[in-house]
KEDOZA-657007 format. One record per atom (N, C-alpha, C, O): residue number from 0; residue in one letter; atom name; x, y, z. Coordinates in pm, 1 decimal, always signed. Layout:
% KEDOZA-657007
- NUM; a; CA; X; Y; Z
...
% end
This chain:
% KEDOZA-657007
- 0; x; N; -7333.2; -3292.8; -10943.3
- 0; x; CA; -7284.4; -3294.6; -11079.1
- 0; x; C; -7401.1; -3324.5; -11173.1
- 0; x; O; -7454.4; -3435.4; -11174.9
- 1; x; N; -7442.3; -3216.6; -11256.1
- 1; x; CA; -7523.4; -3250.4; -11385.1
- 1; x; C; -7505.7; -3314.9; -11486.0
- 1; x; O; -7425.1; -3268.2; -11566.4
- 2; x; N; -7575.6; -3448.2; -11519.8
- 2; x; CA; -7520.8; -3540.0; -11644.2
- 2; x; C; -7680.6; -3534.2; -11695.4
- 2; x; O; -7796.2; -3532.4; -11652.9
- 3; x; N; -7569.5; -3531.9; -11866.4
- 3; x; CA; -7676.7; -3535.8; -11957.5
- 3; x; C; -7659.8; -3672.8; -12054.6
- 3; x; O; -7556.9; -3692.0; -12119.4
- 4; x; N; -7746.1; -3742.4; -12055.6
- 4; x; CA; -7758.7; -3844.5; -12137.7
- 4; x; C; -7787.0; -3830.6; -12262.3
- 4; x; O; -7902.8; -3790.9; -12275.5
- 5; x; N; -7719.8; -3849.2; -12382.7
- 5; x; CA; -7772.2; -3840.9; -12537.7
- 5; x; C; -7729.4; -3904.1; -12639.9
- 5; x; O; -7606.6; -3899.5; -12646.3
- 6; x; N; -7785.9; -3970.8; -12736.4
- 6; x; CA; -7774.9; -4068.3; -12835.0
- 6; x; C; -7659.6; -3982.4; -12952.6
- 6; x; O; -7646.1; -3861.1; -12968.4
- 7; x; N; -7606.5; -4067.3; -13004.4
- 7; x; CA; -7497.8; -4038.4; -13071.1
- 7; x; C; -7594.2; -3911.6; -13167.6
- 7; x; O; -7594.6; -3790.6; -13145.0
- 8; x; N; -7680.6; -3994.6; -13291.4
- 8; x; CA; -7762.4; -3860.9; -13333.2
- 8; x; C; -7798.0; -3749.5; -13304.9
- 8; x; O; -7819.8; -3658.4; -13384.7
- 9; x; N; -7807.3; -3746.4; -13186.1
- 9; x; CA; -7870.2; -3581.2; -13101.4
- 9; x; C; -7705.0; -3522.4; -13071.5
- 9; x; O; -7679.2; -3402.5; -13082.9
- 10; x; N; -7602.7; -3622.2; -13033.1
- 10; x; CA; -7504.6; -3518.2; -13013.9
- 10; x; C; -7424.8; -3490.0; -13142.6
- 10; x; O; -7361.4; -3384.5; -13140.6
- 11; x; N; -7418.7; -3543.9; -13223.0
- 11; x; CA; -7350.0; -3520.9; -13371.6
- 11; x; C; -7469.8; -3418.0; -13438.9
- 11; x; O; -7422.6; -3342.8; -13524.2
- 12; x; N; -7570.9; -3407.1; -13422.2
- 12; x; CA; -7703.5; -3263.9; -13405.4
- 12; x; C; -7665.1; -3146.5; -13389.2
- 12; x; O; -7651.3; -3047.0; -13460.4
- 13; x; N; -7643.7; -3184.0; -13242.3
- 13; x; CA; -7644.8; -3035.8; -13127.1
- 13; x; C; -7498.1; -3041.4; -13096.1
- 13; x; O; -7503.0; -3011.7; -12976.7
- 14; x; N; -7373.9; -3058.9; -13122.0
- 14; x; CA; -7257.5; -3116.4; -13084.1
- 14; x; C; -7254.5; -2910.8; -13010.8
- 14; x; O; -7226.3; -2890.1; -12892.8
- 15; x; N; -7274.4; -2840.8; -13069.1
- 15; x; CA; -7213.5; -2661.9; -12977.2
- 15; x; C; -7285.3; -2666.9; -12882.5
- 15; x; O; -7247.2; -2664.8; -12765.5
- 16; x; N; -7430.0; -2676.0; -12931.5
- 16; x; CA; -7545.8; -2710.9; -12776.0
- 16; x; C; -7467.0; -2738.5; -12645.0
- 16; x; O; -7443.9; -2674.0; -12542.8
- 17; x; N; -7434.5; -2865.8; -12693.2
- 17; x; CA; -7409.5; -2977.8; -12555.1
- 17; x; C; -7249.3; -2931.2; -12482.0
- 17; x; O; -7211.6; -2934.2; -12364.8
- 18; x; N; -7172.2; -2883.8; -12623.1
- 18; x; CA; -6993.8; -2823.7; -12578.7
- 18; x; C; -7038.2; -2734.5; -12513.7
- 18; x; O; -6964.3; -2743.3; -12415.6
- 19; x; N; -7119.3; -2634.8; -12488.1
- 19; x; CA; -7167.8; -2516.1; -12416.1
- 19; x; C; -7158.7; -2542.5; -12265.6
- 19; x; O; -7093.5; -2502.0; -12169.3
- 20; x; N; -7287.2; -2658.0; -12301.3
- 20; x; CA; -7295.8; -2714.7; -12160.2
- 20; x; C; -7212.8; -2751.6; -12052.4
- 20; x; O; -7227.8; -2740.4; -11930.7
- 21; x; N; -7113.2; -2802.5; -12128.6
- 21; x; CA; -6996.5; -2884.7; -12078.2
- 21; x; C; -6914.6; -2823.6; -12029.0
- 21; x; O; -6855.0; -2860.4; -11927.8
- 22; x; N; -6881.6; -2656.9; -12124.2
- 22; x; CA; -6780.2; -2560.9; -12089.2
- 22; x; C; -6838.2; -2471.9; -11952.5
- 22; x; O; -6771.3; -2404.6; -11874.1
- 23; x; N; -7009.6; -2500.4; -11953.2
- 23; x; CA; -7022.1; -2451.3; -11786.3
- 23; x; C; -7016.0; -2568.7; -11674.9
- 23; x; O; -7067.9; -2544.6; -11565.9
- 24; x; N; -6955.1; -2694.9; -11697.0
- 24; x; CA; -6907.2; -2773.9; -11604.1
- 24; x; C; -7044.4; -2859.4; -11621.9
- 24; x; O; -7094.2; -2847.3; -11509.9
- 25; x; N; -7114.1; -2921.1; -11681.3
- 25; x; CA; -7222.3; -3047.8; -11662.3
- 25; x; C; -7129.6; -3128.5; -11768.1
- 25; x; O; -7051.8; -3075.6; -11847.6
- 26; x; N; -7153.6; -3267.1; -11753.0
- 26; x; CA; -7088.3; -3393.1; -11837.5
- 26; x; C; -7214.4; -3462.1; -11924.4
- 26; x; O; -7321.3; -3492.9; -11871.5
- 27; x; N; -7189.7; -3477.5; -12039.5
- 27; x; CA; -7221.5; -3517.3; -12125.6
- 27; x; C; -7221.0; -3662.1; -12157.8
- 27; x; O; -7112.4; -3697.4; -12203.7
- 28; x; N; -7303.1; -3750.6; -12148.6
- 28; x; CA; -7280.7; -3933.5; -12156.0
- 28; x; C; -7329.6; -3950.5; -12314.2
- 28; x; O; -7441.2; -3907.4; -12342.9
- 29; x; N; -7259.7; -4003.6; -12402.3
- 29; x; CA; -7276.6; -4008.6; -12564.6
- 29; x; C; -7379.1; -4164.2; -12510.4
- 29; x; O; -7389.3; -4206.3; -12395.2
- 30; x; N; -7441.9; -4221.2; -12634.1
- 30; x; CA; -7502.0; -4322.2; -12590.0
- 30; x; C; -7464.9; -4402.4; -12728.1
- 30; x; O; -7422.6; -4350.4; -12831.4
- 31; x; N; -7488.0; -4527.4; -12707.5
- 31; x; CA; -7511.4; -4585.2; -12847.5
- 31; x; C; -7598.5; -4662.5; -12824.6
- 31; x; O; -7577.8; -4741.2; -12732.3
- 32; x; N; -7733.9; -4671.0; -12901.6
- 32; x; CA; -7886.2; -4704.8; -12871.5
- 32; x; C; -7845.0; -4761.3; -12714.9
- 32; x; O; -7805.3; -4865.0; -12661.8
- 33; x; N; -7872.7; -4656.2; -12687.4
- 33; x; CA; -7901.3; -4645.4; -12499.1
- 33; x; C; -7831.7; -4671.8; -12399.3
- 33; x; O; -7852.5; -4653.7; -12279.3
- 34; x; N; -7678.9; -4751.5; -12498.8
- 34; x; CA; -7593.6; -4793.6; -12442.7
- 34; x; C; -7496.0; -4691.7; -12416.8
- 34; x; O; -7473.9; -4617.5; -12512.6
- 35; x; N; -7411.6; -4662.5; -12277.6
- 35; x; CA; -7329.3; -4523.5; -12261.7
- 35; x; C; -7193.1; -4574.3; -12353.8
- 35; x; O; -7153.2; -4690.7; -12353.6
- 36; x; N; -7141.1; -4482.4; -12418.6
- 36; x; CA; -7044.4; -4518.9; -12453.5
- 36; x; C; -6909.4; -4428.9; -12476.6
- 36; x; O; -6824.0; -4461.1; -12559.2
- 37; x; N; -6901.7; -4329.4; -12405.9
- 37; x; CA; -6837.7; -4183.9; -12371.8
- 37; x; C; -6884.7; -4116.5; -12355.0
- 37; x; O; -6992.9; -4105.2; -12412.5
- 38; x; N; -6828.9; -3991.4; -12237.6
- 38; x; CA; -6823.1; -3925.9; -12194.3
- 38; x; C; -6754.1; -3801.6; -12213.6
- 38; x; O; -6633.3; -3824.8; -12207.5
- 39; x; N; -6779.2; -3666.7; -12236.5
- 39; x; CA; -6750.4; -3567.5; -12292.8
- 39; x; C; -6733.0; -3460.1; -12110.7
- 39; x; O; -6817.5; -3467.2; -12021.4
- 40; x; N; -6641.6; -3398.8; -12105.6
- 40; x; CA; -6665.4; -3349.2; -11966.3
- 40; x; C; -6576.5; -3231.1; -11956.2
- 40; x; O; -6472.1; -3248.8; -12019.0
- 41; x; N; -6583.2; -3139.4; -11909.2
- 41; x; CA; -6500.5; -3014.1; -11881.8
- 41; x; C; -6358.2; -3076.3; -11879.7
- 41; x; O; -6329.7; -3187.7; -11836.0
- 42; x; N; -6281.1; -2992.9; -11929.8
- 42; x; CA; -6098.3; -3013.2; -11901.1
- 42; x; C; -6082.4; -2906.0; -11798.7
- 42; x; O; -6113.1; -2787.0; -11806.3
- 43; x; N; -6016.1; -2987.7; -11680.1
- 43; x; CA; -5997.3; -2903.0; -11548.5
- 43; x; C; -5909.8; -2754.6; -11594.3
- 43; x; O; -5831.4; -2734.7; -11687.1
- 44; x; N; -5945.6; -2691.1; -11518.6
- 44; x; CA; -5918.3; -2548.0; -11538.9
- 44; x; C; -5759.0; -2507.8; -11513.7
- 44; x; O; -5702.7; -2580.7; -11432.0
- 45; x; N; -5682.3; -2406.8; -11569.7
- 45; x; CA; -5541.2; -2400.3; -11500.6
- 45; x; C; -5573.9; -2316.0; -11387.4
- 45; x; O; -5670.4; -2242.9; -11364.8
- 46; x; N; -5489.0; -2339.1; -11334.3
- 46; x; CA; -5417.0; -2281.8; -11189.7
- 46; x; C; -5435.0; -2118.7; -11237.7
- 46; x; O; -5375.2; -2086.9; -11340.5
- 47; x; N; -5524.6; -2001.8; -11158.8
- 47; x; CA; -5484.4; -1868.6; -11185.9
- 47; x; C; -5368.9; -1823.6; -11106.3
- 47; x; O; -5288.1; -1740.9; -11148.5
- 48; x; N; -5360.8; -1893.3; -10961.8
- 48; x; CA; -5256.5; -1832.3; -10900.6
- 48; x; C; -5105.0; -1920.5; -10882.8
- 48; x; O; -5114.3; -2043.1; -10889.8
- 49; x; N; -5013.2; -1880.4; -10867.7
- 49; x; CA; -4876.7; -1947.4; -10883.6
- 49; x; C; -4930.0; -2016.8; -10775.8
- 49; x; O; -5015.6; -1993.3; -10690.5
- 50; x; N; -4824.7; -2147.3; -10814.9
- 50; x; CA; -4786.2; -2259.8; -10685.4
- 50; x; C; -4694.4; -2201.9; -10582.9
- 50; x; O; -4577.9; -2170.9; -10608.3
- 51; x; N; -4756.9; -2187.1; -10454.5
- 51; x; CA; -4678.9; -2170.4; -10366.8
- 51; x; C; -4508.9; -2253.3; -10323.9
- 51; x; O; -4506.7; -2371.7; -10290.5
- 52; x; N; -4428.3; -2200.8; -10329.1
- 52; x; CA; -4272.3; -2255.3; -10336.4
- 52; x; C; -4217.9; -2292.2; -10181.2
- 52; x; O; -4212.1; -2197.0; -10103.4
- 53; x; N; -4175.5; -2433.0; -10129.0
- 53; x; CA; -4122.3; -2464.3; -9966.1
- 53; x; C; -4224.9; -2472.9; -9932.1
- 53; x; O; -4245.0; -2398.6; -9836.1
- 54; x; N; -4351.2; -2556.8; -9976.5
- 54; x; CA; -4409.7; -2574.0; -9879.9
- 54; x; C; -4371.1; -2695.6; -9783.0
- 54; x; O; -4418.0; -2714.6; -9670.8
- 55; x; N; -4274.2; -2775.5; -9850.7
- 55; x; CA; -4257.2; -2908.4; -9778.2
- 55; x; C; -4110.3; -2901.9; -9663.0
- 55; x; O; -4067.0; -2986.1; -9584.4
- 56; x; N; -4069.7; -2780.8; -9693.1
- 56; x; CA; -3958.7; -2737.4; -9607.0
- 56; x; C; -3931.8; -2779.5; -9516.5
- 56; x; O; -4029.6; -2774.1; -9441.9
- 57; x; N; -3795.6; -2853.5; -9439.1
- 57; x; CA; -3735.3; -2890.5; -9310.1
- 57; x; C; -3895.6; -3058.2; -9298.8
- 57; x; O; -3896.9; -3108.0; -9186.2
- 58; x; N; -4002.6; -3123.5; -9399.6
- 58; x; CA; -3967.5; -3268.7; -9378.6
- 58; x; C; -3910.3; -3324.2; -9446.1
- 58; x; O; -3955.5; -3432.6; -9483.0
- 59; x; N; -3824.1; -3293.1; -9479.9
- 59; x; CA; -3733.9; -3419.0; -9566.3
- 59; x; C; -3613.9; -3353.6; -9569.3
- 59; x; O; -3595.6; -3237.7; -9606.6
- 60; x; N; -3484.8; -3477.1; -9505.2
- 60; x; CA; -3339.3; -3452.4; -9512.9
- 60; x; C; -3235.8; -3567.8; -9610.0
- 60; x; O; -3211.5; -3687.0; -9591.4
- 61; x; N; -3212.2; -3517.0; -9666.9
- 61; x; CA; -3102.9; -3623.8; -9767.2
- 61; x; C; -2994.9; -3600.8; -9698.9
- 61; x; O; -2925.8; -3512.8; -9647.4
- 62; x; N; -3012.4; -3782.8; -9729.1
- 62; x; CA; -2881.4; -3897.0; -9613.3
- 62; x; C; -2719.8; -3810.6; -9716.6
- 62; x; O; -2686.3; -3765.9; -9826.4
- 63; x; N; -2675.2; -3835.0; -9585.5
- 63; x; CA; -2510.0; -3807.6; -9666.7
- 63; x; C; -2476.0; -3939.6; -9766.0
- 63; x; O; -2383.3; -3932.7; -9846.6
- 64; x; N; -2551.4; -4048.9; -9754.0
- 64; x; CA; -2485.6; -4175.3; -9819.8
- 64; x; C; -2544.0; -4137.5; -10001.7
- 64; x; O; -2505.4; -4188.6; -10106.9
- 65; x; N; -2647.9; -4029.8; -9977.2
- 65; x; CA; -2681.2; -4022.5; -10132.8
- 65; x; C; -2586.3; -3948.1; -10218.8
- 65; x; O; -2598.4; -3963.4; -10340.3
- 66; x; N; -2507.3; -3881.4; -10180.4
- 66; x; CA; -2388.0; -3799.0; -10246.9
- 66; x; C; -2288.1; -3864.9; -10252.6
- 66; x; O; -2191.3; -3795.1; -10282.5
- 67; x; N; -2245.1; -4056.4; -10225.3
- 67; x; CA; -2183.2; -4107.9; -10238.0
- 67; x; C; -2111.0; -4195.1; -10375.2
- 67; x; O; -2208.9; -4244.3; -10431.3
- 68; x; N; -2026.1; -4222.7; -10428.2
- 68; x; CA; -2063.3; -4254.8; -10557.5
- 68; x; C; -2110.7; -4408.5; -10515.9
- 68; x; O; -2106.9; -4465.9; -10407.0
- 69; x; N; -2157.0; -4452.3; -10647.1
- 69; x; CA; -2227.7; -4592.2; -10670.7
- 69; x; C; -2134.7; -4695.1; -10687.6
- 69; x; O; -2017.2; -4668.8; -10713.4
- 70; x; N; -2174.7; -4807.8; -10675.7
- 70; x; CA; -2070.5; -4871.4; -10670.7
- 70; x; C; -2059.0; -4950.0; -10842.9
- 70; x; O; -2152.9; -4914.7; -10914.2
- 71; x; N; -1975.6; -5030.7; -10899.8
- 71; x; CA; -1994.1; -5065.4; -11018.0
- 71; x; C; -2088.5; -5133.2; -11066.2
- 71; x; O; -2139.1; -5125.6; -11178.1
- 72; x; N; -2127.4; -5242.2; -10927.2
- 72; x; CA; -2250.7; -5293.1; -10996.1
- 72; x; C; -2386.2; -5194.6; -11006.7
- 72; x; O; -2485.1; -5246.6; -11058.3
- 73; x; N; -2393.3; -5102.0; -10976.3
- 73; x; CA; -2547.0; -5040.5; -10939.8
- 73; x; C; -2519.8; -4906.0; -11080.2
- 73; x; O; -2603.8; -4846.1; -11147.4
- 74; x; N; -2355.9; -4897.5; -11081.3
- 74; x; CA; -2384.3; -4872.1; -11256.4
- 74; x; C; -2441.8; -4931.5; -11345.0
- 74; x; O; -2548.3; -4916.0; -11404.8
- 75; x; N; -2346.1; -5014.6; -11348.7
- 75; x; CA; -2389.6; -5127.3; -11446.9
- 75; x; C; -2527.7; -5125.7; -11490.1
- 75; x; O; -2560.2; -5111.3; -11607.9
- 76; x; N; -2601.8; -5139.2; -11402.5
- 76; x; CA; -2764.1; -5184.1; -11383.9
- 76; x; C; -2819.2; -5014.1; -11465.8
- 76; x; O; -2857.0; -4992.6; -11580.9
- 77; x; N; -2801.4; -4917.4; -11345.5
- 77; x; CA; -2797.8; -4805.9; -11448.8
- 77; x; C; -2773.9; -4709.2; -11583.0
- 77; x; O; -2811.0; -4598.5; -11621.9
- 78; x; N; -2699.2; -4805.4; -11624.4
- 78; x; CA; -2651.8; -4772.9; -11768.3
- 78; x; C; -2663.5; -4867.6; -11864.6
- 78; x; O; -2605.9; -4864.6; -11973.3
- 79; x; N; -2763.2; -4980.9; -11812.5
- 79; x; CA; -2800.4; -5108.0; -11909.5
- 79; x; C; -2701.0; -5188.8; -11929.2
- 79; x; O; -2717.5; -5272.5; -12018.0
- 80; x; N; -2579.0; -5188.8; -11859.2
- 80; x; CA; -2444.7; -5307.0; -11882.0
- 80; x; C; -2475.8; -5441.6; -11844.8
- 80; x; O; -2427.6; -5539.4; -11901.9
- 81; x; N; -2563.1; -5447.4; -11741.0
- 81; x; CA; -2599.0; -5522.2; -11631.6
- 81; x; C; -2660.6; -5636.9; -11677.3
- 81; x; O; -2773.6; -5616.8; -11721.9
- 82; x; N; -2621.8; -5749.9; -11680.0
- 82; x; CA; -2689.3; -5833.8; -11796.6
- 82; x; C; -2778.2; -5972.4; -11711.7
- 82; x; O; -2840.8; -6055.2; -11777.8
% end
């Protein structure tokens, strides 16, 4: 990973310079007299291809007890009655 170190002046300067840079994936460290004080860095890219759908298929089975109703107190609690 390429990091570039630069004082607030040089990047409030060159601020397209350095976005250039950044948009080909190197990170940018802002400084304040020498001190780092943000970081400027690529925003991860989207997804070109769809998310594959079932990939988690047949591990996971829901209990018959979850289609059960709740009981009053665990409403309660769920609907803020619950004091």
């Amino acid at each position: 990973m390429v990091m570039i170190k630069v004082n607030i002046h040089q990047a409030k300067t060159h601020l397209s310079r350095y976005l250039t840079r950044v948009a080909a994936g190197e990170t940018v460290v802002v400084c304040n007299r020498n001190v780092p004080v943000a970081e400027i860095r690529p925003v991860p890219r989207r997804r070109s291809t769809r998310r594959p759908i079932g990939l988690g298929k047949g591990t996971f089975t829901v209990p018959p007890a979850f289609f059960e109703p709740l009981s009053e107190d665990e409403l309660d609690t769920w609907t803020g009655k619950a004091g």
